[in-house]
C-alpha beads as a LAMMPS data file, in Angstrom:
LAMMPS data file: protein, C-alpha beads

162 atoms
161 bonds

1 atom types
1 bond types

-500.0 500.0 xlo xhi
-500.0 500.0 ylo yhi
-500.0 500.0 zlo zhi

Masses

1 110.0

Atoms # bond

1 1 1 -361.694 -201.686 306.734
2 1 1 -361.655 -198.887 309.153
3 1 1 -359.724 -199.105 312.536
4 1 1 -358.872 -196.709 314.566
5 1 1 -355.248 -195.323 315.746
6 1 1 -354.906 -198.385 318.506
7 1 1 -355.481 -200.689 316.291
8 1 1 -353.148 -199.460 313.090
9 1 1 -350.060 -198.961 316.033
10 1 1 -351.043 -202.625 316.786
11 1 1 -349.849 -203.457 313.122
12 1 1 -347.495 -201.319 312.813
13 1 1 -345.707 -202.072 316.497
14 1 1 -345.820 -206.353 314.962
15 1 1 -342.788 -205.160 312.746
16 1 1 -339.534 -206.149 314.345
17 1 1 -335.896 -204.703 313.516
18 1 1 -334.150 -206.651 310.990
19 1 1 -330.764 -206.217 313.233
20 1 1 -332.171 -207.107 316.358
21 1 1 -335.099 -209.566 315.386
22 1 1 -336.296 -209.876 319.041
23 1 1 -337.378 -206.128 319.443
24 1 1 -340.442 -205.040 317.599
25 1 1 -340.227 -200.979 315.933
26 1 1 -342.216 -200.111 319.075
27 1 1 -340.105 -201.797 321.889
28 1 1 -337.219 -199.788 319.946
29 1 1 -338.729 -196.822 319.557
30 1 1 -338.765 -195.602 316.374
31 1 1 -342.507 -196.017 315.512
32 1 1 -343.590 -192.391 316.243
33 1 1 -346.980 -192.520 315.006
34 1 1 -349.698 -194.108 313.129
35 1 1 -352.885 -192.360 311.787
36 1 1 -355.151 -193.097 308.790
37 1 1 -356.331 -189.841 306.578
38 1 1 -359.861 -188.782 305.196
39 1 1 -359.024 -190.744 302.070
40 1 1 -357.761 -194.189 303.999
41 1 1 -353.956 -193.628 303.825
42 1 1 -352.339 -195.345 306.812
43 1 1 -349.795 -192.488 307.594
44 1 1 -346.596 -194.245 309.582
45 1 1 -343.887 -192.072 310.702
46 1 1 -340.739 -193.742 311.720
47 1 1 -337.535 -192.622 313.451
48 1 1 -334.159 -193.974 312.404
49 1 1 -331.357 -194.434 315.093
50 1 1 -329.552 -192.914 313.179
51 1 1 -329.740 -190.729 310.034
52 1 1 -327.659 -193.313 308.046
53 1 1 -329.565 -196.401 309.093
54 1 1 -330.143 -198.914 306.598
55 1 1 -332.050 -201.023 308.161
56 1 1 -335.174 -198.518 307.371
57 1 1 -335.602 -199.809 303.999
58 1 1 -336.541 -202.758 305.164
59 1 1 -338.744 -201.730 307.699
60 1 1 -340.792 -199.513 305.425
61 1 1 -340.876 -202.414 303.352
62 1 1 -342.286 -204.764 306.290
63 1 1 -344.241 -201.549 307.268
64 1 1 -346.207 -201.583 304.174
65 1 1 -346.392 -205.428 304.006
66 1 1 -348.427 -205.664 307.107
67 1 1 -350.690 -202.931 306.395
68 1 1 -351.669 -204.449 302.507
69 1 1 -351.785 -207.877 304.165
70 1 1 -354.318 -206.216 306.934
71 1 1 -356.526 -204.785 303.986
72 1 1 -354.992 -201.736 303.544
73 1 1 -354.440 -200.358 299.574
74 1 1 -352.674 -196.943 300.370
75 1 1 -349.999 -196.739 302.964
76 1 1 -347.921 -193.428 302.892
77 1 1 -344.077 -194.381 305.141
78 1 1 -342.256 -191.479 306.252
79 1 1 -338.994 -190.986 307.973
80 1 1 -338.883 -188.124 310.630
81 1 1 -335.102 -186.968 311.279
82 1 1 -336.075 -184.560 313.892
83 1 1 -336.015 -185.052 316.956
84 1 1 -332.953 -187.077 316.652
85 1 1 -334.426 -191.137 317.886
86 1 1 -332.931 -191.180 321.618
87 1 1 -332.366 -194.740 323.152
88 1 1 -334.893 -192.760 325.904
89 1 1 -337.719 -193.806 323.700
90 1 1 -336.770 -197.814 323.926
91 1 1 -339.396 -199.392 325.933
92 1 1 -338.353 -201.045 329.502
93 1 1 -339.986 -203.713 327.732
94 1 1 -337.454 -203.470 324.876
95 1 1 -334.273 -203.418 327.290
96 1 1 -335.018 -206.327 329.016
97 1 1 -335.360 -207.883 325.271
98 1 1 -332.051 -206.857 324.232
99 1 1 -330.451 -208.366 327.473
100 1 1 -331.914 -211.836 327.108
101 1 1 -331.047 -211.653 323.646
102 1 1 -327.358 -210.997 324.945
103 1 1 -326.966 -207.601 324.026
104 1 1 -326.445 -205.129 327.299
105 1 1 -329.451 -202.305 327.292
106 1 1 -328.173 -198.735 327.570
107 1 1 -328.134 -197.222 330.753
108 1 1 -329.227 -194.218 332.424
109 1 1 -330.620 -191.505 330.543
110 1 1 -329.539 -189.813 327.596
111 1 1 -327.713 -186.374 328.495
112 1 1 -327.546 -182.911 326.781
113 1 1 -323.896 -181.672 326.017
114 1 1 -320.732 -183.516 326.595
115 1 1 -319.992 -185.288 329.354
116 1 1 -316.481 -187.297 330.791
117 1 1 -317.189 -189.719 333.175
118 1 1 -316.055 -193.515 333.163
119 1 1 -319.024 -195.826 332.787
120 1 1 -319.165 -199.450 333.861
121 1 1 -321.234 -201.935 331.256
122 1 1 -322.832 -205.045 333.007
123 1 1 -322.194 -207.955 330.934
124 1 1 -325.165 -210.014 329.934
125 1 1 -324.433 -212.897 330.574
126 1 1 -322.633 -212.796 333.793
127 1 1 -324.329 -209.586 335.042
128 1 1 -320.326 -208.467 335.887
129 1 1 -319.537 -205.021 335.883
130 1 1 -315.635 -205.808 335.349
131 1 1 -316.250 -205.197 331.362
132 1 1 -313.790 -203.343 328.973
133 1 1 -314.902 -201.704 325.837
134 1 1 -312.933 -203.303 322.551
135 1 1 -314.840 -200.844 319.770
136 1 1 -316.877 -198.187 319.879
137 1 1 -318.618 -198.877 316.879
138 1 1 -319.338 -202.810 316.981
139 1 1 -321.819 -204.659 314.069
140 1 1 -323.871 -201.348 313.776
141 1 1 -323.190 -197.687 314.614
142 1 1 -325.522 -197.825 317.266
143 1 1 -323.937 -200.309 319.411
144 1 1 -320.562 -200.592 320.716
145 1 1 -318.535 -204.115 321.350
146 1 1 -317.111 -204.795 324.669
147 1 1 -316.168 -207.960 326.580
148 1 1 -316.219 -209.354 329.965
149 1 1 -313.219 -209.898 332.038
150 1 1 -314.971 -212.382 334.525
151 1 1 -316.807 -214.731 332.241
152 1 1 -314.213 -213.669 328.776
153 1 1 -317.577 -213.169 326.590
154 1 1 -317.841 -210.680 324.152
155 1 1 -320.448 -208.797 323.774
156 1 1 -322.596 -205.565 322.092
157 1 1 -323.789 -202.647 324.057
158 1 1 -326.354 -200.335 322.549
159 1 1 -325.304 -197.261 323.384
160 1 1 -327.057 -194.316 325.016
161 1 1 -327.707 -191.987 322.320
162 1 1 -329.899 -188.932 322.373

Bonds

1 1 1 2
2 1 2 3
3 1 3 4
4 1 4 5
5 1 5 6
6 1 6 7
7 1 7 8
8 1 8 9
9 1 9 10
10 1 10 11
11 1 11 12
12 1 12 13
13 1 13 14
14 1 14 15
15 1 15 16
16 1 16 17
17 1 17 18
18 1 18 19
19 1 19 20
20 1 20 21
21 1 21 22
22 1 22 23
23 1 23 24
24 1 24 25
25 1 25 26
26 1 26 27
27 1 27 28
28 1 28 29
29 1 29 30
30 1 30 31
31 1 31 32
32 1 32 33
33 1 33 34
34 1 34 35
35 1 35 36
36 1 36 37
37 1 37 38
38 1 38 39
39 1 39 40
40 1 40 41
41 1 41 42
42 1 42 43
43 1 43 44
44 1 44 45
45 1 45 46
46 1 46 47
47 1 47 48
48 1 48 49
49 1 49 50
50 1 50 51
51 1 51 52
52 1 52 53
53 1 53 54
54 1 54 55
55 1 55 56
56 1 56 57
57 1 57 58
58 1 58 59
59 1 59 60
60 1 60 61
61 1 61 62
62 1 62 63
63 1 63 64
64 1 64 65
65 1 65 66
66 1 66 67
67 1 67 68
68 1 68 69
69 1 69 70
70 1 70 71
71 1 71 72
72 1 72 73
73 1 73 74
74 1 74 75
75 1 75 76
76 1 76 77
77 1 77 78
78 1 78 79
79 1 79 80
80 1 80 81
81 1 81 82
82 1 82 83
83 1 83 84
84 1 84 85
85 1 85 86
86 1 86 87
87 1 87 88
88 1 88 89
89 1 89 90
90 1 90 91
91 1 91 92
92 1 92 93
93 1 93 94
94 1 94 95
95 1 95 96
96 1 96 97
97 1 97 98
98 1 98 99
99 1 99 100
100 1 100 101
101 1 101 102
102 1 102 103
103 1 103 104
104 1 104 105
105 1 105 106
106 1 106 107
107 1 107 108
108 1 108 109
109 1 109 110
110 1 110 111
111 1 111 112
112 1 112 113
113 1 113 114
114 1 114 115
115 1 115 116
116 1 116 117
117 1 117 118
118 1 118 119
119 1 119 120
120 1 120 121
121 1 121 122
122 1 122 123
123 1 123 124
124 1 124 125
125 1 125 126
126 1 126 127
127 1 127 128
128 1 128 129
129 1 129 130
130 1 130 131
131 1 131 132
132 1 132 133
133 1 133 134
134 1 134 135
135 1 135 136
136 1 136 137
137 1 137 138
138 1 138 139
139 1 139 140
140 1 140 141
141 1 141 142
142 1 142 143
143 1 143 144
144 1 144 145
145 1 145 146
146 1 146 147
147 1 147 148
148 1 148 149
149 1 149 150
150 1 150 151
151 1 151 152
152 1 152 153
153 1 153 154
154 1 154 155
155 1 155 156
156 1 156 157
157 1 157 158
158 1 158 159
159 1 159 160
160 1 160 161
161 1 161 162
């Protein structure tokens, strides 16, 4: 079977996170790239959120799943460190997934260098921006828990990270 590079990042982009089961590797953003070599290696290079993340096992595990199940024998994962995965790369697509799944998108734009400036989270369920933060590290490193002071839900916020 020989496809080209649209149709391998069609495979590839059908794995979701294991964390956040309603956002594929592509809506996330940390499927880079997808080529196949002279001798029919699907190539896959991935981008953890973080350099600790441990959901990547299991999504080079899914990785290579799909591609064996699709009728390829070789299939060659690897994990790019650099650049660092920036919530920039999470599809609008993506956002809007993580909102309806009740976890608030990050805002804006991630920045270079350090910034101090309050920041208002809209809830997701309520859409109120009278939130409080209650941990900045909430079920994973990469999201932060707050909760809502109008409708008294908690909730996660993915944080802007680049």
């Amino acid at each position: 079977m020989i496809a080209g590079t649209t149709e391998l990042f069609a495979i590839a982009a059908k794995v979701n996170d294991p964390e956040i089961p309603v956002l594929s590797i592509a809506d996330l953003g940390i499927l880079r790239e997808v080529n196949l070599d002279d001798d029919g290696t699907v190539q896959v290079l991935i981008t953890p959120t973080y350099s600790g993340c441990p959901a990547m096992d299991v999504i080079s595990e899914d990785l290579y799943q799909a591609f064996t199940q699709a009728g390829y024998e070789k299939v060659d994962i690897k994990l790019v460190l650099t650049p660092a995965w920036s919530t920039d790369w999470m599809s609008d697509e993506g956002k809007k997934k993580l909102e309806e799944y009740g976890i608030a998108a990050p805002t804006g734009r991630g920045h270079a260098g350090r910034i101090t400036l309050g920041m208002s989270v809209k809830c997701p369920r309520c859409h109120s921006l009278n939130t409080r933060e209650l941990a900045r590290f909430a079920s994973t490193s990469c999201k932060a828990l707050y909760t809502c002071k109008d409708c008294l839900e908690p909730f996660d916020y993915f944080k802007v990270l680049s």
